[in-house]
MDAnalysis code that builds the backbone (N, CA, C; Angstrom):
import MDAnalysis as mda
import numpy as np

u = mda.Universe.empty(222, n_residues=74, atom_resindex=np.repeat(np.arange(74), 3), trajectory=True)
u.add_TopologyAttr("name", ["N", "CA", "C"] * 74)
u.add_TopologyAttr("resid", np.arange(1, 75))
u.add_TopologyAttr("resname", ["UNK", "UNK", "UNK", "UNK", "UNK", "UNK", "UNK", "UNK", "UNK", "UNK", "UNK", "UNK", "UNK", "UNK", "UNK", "UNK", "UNK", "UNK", "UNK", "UNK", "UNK", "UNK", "UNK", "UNK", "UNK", "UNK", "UNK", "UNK", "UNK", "UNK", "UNK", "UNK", "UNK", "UNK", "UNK", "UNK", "UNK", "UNK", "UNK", "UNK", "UNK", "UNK", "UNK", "UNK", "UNK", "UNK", "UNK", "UNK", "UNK", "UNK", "UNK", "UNK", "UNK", "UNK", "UNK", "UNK", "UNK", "UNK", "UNK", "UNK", "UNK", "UNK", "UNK", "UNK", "UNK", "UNK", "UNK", "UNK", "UNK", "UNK", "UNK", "UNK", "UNK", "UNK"])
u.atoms.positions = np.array([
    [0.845, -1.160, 0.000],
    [0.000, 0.000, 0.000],
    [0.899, 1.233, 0.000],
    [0.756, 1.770, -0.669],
    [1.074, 3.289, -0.810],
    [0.498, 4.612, -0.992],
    [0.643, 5.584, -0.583],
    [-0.017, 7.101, -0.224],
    [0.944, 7.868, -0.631],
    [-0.118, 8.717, -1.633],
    [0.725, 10.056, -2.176],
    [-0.287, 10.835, -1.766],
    [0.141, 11.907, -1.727],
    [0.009, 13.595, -1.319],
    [-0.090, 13.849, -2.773],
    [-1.592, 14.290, -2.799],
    [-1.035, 15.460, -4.734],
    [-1.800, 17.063, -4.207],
    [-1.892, 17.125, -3.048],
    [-2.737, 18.423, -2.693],
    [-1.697, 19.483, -3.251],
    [-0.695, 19.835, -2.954],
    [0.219, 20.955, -3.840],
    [0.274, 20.998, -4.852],
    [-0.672, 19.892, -5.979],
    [-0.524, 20.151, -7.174],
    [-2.014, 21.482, -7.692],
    [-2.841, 21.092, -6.781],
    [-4.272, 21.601, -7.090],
    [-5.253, 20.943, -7.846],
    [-5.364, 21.644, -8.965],
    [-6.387, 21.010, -10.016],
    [-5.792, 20.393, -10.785],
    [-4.336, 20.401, -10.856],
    [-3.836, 19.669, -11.614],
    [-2.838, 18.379, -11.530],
    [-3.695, 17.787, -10.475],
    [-3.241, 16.378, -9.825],
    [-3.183, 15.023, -11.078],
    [-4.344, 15.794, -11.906],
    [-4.426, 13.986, -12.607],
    [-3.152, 13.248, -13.421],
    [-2.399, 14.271, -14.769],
    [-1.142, 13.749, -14.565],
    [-0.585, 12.911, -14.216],
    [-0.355, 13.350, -12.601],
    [0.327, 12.710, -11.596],
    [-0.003, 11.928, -11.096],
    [-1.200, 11.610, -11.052],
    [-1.457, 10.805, -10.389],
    [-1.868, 9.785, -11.384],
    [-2.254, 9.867, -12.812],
    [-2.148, 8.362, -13.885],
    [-0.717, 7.971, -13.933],
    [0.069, 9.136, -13.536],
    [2.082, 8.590, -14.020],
    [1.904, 7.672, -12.445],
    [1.893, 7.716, -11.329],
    [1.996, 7.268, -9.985],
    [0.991, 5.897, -10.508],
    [0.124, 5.938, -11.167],
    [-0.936, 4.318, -10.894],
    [-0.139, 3.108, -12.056],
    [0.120, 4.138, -12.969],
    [0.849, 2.930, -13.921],
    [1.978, 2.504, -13.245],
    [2.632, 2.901, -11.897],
    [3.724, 2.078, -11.292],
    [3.455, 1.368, -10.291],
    [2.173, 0.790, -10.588],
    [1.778, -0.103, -9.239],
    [1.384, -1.806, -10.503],
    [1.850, -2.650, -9.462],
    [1.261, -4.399, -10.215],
    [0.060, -4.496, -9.644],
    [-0.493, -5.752, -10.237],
    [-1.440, -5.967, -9.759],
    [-1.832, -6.879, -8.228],
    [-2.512, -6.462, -7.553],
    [-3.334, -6.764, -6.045],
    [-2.295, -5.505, -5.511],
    [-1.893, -3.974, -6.010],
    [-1.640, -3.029, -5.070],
    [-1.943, -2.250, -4.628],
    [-2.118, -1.759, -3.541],
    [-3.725, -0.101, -3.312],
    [-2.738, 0.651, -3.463],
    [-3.064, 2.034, -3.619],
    [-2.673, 2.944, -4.170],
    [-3.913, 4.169, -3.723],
    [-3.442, 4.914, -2.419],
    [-3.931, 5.866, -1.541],
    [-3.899, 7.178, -2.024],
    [-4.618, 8.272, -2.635],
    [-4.663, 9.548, -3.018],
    [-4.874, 10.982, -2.346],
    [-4.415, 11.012, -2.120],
    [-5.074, 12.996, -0.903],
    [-5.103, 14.112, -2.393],
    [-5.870, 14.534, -2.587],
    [-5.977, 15.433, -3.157],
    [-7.295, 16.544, -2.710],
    [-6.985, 18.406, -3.366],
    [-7.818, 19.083, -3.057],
    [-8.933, 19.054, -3.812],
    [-10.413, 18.914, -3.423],
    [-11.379, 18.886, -4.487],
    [-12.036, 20.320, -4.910],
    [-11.606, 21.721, -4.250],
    [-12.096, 22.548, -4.705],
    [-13.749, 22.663, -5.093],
    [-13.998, 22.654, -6.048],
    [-15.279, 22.307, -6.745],
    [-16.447, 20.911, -7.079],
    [-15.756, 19.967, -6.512],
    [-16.190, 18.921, -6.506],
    [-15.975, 17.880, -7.762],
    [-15.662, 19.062, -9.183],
    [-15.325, 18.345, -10.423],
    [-14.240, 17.242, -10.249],
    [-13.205, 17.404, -9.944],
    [-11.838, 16.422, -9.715],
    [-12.472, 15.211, -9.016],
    [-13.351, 14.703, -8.436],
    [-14.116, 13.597, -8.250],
    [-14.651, 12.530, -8.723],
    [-15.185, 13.036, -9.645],
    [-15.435, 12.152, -10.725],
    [-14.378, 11.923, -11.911],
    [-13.589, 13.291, -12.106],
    [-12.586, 13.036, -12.877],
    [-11.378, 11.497, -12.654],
    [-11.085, 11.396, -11.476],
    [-10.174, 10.876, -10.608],
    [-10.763, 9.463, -10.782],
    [-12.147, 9.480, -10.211],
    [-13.224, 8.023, -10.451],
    [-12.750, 7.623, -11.661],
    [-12.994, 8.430, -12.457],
    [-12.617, 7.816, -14.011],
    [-11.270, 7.548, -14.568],
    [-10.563, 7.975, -14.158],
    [-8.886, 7.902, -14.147],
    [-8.406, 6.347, -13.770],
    [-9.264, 6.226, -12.840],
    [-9.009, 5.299, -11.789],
    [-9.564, 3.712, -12.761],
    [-11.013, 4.510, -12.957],
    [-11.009, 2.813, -13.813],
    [-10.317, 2.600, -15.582],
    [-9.578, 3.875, -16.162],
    [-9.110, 3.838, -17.141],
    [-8.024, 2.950, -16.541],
    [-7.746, 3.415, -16.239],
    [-5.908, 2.897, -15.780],
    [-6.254, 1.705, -15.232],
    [-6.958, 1.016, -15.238],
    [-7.394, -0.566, -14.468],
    [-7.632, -0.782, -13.078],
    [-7.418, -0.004, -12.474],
    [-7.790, 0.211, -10.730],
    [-9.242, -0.054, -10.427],
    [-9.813, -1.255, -9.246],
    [-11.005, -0.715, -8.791],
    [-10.821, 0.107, -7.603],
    [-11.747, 1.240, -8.015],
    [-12.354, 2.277, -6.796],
    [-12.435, 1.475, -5.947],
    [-12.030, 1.336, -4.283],
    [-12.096, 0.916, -3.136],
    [-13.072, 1.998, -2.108],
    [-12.610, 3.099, -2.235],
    [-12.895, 4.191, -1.431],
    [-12.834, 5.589, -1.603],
    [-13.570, 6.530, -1.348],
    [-13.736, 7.846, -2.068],
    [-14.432, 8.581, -1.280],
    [-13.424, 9.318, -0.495],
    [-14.458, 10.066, 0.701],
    [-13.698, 11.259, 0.929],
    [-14.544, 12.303, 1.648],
    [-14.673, 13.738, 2.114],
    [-13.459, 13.507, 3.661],
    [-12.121, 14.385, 3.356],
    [-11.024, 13.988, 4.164],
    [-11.398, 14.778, 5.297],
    [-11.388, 16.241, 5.082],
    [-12.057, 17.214, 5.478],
    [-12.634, 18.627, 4.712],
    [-12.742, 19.055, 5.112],
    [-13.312, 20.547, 4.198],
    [-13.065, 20.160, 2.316],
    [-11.266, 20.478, 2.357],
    [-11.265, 20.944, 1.536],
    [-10.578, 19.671, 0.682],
    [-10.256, 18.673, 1.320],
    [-9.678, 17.617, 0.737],
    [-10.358, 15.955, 0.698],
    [-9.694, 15.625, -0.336],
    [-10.263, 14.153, -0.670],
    [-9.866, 12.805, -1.134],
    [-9.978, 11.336, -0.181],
    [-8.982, 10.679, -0.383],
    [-9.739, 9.361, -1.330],
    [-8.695, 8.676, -2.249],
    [-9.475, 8.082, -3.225],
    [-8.478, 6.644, -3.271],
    [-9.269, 5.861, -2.910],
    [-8.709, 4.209, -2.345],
    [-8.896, 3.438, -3.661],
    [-7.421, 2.601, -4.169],
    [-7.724, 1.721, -5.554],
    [-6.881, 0.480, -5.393],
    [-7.634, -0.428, -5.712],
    [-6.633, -1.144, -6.174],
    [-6.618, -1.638, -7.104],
    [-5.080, -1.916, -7.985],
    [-4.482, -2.565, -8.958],
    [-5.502, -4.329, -9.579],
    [-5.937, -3.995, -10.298],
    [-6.586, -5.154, -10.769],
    [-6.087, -6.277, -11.529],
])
């Protein structure tokens, strides 16, 4: 299991965070913190997540302003 931080990126986490999922095998979770601002990056991320072959595990409100998104490697 591994956890990245992409909150210093902002809105522009996804990038980084499809380059970070293609370096995981398969049966690996792969932990996300990012800021959701507007709520859009949510679903964006959802979808990222099952492009790149990951199932969504978990997807929840961290606090206020942030949001953590649970996958694993399929």
């Amino acid at each position: 299991m591994k956890r990245y931080d992409l909150r210093h990126l902002k809105t522009e986490f996804e990038p980084r965070m499809k380059e970070l999922l293609a370096t995981h095998s398969a049966g690996e979770v792969a932990i996300f913190l990012f800021e959701i601002g507007d709520f859009t990056p949510i679903q964006k991320s959802a979808d990222l997540v099952k492009e790149c072959g990951y199932e969504l595990m978990n997807s929840l409100k961290f606090n206020e302003v942030d949001w953590t998104i649970v996958a694993k490697k399929a």
